[in-house]
N, C-alpha and C positions, 0 to 999 in steps of 0.2 A: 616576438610580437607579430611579423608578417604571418609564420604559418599558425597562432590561433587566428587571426584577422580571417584567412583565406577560411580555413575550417570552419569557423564561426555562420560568416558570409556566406558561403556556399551550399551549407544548407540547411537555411534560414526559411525556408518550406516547411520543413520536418519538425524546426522547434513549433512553429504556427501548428503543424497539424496537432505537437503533441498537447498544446496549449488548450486548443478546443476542444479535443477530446479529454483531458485533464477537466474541463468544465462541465460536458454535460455529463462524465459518470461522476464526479464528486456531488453534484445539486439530485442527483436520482439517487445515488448510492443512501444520502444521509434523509432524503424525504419520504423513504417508502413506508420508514419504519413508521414514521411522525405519522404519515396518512392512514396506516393500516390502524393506526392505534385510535384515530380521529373517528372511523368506520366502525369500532368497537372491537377487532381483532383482538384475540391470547396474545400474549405476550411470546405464548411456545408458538403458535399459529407467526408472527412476525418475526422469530426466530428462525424454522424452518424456512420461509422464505425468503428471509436474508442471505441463509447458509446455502441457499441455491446458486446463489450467484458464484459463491467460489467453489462451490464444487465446478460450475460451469468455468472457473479459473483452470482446477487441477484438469478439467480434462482436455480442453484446449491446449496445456502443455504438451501434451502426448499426441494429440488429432489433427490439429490443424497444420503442423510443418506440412504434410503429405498437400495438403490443399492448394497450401501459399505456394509450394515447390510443383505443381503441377500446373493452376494454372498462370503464375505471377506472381509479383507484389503488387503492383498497382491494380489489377483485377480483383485480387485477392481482398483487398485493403474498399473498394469497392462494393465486394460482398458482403464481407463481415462490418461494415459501416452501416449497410443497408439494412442485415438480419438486426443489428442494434438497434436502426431507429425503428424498424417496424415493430420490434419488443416495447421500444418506449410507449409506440403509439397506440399499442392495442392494448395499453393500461386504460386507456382514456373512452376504448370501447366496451371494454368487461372488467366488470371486476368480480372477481371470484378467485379465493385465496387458492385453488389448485390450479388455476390457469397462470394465475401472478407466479405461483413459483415455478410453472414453465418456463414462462419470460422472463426470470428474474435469471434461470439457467441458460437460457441463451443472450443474455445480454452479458454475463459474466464471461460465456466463451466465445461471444465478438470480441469483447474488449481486448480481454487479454492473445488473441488473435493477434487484433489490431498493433497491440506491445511488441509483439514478436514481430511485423512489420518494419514498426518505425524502429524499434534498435539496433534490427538486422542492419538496416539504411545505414545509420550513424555508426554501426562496427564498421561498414563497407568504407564509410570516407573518413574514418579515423584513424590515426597511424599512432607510433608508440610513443611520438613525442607529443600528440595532444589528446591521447583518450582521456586523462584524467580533468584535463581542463575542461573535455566534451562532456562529460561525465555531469561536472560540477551546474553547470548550464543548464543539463535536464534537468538535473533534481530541483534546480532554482524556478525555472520553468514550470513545473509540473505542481510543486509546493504554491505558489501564488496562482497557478489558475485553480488548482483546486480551492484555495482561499475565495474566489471569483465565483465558481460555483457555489459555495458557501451563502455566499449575499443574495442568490435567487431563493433563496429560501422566506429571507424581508419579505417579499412580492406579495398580496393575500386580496384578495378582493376583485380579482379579474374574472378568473373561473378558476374551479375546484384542479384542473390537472395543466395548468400553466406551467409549470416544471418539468414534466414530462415534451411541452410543445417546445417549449427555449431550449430545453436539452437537447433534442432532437435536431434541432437549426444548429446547433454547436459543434454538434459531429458532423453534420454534412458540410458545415464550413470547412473541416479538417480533410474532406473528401475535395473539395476544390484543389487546398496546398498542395496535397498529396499530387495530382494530374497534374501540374505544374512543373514538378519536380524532373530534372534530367540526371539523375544518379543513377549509374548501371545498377541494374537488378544482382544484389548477393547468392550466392549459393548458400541454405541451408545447412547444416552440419545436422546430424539425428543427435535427438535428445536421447539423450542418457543421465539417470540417476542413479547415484549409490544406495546400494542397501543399509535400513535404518540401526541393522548391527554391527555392520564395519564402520560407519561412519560415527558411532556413539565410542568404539573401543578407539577409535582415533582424534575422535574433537567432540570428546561428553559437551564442552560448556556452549563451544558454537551452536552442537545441535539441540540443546533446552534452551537457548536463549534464541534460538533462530523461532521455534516451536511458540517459547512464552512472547515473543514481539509479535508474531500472526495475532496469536490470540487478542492481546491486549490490544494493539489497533487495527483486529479486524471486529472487536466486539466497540469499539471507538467509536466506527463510523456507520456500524449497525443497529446497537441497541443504545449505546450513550443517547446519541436524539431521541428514542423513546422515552430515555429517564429524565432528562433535561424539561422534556414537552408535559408530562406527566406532572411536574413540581411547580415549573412556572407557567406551565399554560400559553406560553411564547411561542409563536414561528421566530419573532427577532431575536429573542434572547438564543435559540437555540443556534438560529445561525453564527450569533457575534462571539456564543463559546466556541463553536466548531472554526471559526478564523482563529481565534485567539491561541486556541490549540495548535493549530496547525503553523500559526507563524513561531509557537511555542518553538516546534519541532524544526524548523528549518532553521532560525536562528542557532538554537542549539546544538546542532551537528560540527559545526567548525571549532569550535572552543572545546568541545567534550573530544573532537577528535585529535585535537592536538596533543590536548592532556591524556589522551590512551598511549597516543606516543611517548611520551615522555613517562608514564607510569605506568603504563600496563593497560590490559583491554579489561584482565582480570579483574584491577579495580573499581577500574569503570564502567561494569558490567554491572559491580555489586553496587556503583551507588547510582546508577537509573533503577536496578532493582530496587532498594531501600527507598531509595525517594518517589518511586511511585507507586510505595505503599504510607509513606507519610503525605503524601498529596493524596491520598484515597481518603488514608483516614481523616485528614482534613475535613472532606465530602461530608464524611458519617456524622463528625461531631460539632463543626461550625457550621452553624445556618448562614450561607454564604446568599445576601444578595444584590442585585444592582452591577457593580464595580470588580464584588467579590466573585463571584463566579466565573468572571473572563480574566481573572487574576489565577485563582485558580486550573482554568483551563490551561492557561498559558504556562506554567509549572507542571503540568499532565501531560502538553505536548514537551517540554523539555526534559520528562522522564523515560517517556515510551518509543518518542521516533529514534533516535540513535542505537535502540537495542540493536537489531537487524546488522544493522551496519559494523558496531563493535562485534558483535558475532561472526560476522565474514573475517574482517581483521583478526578475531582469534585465531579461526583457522588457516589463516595465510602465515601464522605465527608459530606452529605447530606441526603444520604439514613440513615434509622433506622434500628431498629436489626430485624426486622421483615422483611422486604424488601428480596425478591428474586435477591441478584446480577446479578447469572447467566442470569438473565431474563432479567435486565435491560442493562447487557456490551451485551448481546447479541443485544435486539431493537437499541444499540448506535451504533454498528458493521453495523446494517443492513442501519442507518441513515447514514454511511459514504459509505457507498455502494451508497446508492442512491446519494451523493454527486458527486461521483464519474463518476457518469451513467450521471446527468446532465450537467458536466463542459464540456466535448469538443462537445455535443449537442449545447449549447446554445455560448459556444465559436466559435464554428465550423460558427454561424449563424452570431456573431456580429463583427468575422474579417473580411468579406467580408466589411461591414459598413466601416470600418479606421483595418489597419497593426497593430497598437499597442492596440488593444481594449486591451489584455489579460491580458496588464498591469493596465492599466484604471479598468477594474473586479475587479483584485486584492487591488487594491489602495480602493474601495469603499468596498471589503468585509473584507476586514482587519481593516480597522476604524469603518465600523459598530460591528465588535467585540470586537474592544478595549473599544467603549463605552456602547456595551449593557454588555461586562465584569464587567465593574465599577458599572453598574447602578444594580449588582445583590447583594443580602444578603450577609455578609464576615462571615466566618463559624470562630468559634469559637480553638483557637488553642488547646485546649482539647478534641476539636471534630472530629480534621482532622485524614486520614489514614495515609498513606506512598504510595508515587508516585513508578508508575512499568511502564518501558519502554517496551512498546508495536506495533508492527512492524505494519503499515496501510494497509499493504497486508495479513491478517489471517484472520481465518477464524471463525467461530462461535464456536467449542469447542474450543479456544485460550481463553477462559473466563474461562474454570475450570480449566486451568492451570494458573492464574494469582492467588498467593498466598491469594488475599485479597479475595477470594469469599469462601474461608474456615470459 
């Protein structure tokens, strides 16, 4: 009990920064789609500049160590706080869909910058006996402020880019905690990812299920609000699915995790598959509204967020002792990256085709995972780890803080 207390306690900065920042990319992340489409933007026009942002993820993995490891973290965490809100704030002066998906790519490679900061922090003051407890904190953290973020979306009637200005105040609050903070500056470790063919002939199911959880909640918090805003014509309603979802997801990880323990990740890989294509097809065939929809949502966040996470777990269940962890939750991090990068690209392209494609996607990428889940090797119950709830918004050092790579 004392050393989570001390852990916890000490740095109690870090969670604040990660809280603020968890708020203003959750309330931008999920309003641009809404506003572009308010503008009369394509749906592939809000697509592609959705899918800017995590491109602006994938290459911040690779770019930014060199920056943060040159000139600090806390200078570091300064700059890329600043290049963020100045992306925010010069929505509010141009708009113009090839300029937004500039800013949309440099706001995705601040962020996920910024991720690579505060984890680095929290590996630096985490030891073996409380990463996993540290671990549980963030993602609790991180899940309810983005829930937070969520409710700026209510707001309507002040001015057109109010979201954009709170967002902005929300990161620099996080830039305060941060300068506050007296935890020695980590050393960096270089990234490194495995290649997409040795890692498929060693953990197929982790790396399609790391691949289909990008996808499916990075097209969530991309084009879902598009389709939400399109039907009911709601800022509110689209906000109170996107909590609804979201608290879906983080309730749901401790229960689904337990039960992977005890029965396999295999199983329970195939039924967040299967069930978030019978919550899709729900979408298709019940006119859900009122009550129905944040019922809904809430069974769509407890189908989709735990993918990610059983998929690490697969692979910590399959690798041998020789196996570089780090190496491989890293290339699984970057496969949902790129999940992520492709779902409102190719979303963006197939709702123009039919209004509800996005359910239609989900219904065939969720049944194709319940059955290539089943159709994979069942790991031996003396072979398995222990499942660790892991947030689909982190960053590549969030793998030496995940207790199983010690």
């Amino acid at each position: 009990m004392q050393d989570i207390k001390f852990s916890i306690f000490s740095i109690w900065s870090l969670f604040f920064a990660i809280a603020f920042l968890a708020i203003g990319y959750g309330a931008v992340l999920s309003f641009v789609g809404v506003y572009l489409k308010q503008q009369g933007s394509s749906d592939l026009s809000i697509g592609i500049i959705n899918a800017a942002f995590f491109l602006g993820a994938i290459l911040s993995a690779t770019l930014s160590h060199k920056i943060i490891s040159t000139i600090g973290h806390i200078r570091s965490f300064a700059v890329f706080a600043s290049c963020m809100v100045i992306s925010f704030l010069t929505h509010i002066l141009i708009f113009n869909e090839l300029i937004w998906g500039i800013l949309r790519l440099i706001a995705g490679f601040s962020f996920y910058a910024l991720l690579i900061i505060l984890e680095s922090w929290l590996n630096e003051k985490s030891s073996g006996t409380n990463r996993g407890r540290v671990l549980a904190v963030y993602s609790i953290v991180f899940y309810l402020a983005m829930s937070c973020g969520q409710m700026l979306l209510n707001i309507e009637g002040i001015y057109e880019y109010f979201i954009f200005t709170v967002s902005s105040v929300s990161i620099l609050c996080s830039v305060v905690f941060i300068s506050m903070t007296k935890i020695e500056q980590p050393i960096l470790k270089k990234y490194d990812s495995a290649g997409f063919p040795r890692l498929y002939s060693i953990i197929p199911l982790a790396l399609v299920g790391s691949y289909i959880a990008g996808f499916l909640v990075g097209g969530f918090f991309t084009m879902m609000p598009v389709y939400i805003y399109d039907v009911y014509s709601s800022l509110e309603i689209v906000s109170f699915f996107m909590i609804s979802t979201l608290l879906g997801g983080l309730v749901s990880q401790w229960p689904i995790g337990m039960l992977s323990d005890k029965y396999g990740r295999r199983k329970l890989i195939a039924f967040c598959g299967f069930f978030s294509a019978v919550v899709s097809f729900l979408f298709l065939v019940i006119p859900s509204k009122d009550v129905g929809v944040y019922i809904f949502g809430f069974l769509f966040g407890v189908s989709i967020f735990p993918i990610y996470s059983l998929s690490l777990a697969r692979a910590n269940d399959v690798l041998d002792e020789n196996s570089d962890m780090l190496e491989i939750s890293r290339g699984l991090l970057f496969t949902y990256g790129l999940g992520s990068f492709s779902a409102p690209l190719l979303l963006g392209i197939m709702q123009g085709v039919y209004e509800n494609m996005i359910f239609v996607v989900y219904v065939l990428l969720g049944s194709f995972l319940g059955y290539f889940a089943l159709s994979q090797k069942r790991v031996n119950d003396d072979e398995m780890s222990f499942f660790v709830n892991v947030p689909g918004a982190s960053s590549s050092v969030l793998s030496e803080l995940d207790p199983r790579s010690n």
